[in-house]
N, C-alpha and C positions, 0 to 999 in steps of 0.2 A: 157290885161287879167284881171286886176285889177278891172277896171270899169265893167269889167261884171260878176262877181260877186259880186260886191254891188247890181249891180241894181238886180241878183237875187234874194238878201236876201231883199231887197226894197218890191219887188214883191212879196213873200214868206208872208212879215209884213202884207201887204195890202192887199191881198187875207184872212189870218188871220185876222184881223180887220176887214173886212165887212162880215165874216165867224161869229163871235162871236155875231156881231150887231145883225147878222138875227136870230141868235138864241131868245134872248134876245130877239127884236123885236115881235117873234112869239107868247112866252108865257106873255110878259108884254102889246104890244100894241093889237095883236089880240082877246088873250084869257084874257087880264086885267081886265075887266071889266064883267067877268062872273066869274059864283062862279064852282069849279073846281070839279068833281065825288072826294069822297072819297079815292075814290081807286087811283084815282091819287096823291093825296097830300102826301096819306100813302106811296107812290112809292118813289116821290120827295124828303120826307122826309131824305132817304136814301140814294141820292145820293153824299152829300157831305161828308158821313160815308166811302163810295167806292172811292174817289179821293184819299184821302192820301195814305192809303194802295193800290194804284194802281202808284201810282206815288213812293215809295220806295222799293217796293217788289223786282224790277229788279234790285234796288240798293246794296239789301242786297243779292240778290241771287245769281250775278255776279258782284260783286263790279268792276268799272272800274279804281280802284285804284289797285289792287292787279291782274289787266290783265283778267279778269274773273273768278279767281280761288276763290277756297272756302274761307272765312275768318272766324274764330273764334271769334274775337273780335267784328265782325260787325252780326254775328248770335246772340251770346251773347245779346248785345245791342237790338236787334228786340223782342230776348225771354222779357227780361227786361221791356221795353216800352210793350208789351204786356200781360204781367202780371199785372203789375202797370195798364194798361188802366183799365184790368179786376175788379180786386181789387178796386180802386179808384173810377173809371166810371168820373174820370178826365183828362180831353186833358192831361191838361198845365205837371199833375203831370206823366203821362205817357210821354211824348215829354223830362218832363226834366230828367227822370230816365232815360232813350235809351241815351242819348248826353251825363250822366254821366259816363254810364256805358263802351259806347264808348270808351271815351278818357283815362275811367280808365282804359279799358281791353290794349288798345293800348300803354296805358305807359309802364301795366304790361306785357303785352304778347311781345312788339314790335312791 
């Protein structure tokens, strides 16, 4: 039973990797070499703005640290990092307010 769950997550890797190539592929070897509509770039532009806050919203919304349920310390920390983004208009200084505020909320709160 063992071996067939590696080789699903194998499978899962590999499916993934030639998923990501053809991405990549599409807009660097097909469309490389042409100059791209405005309106596309202005789109593009914005999509690396939508990854992060898509990749921790479900983090903070249902933390799977605390079973799903609400966290304070970890709502705290999201306001924090988002105010600081606002303010600053800095990754790094928003990133490291959220991870301060974090561990400070979690020390103080428990």
């Amino acid at each position: 039973m063992r071996d067939v769950a590696a080789l699903d997550i194998w499978i899962v890797l590999v499916c993934l990797a030639v998923g990501s190539f053809a991405l990549r592929f599409v807009f660097l070897g097909i469309v490389g070499d042409r100059a791209m509509a405005p309106w596309v770039l202005r789109h593009l532009r914005y999509t690396a703005v939508a990854v992060l806050p898509a990749l921790v919203a479900p983090m903070v919304a249902w933390p799977p640290a605390m079973g799903g349920a609400f966290d304070a310390p970890r709502m705290l920390a999201a306001a924090a990092t988002l105010i600081a983004g606002i303010v600053t208009r800095n990754v790094l200084a928003a990133i490291l307010s959220g991870g301060v505020t974090l561990y400070l909320m979690l020390y103080l709160l428990g």
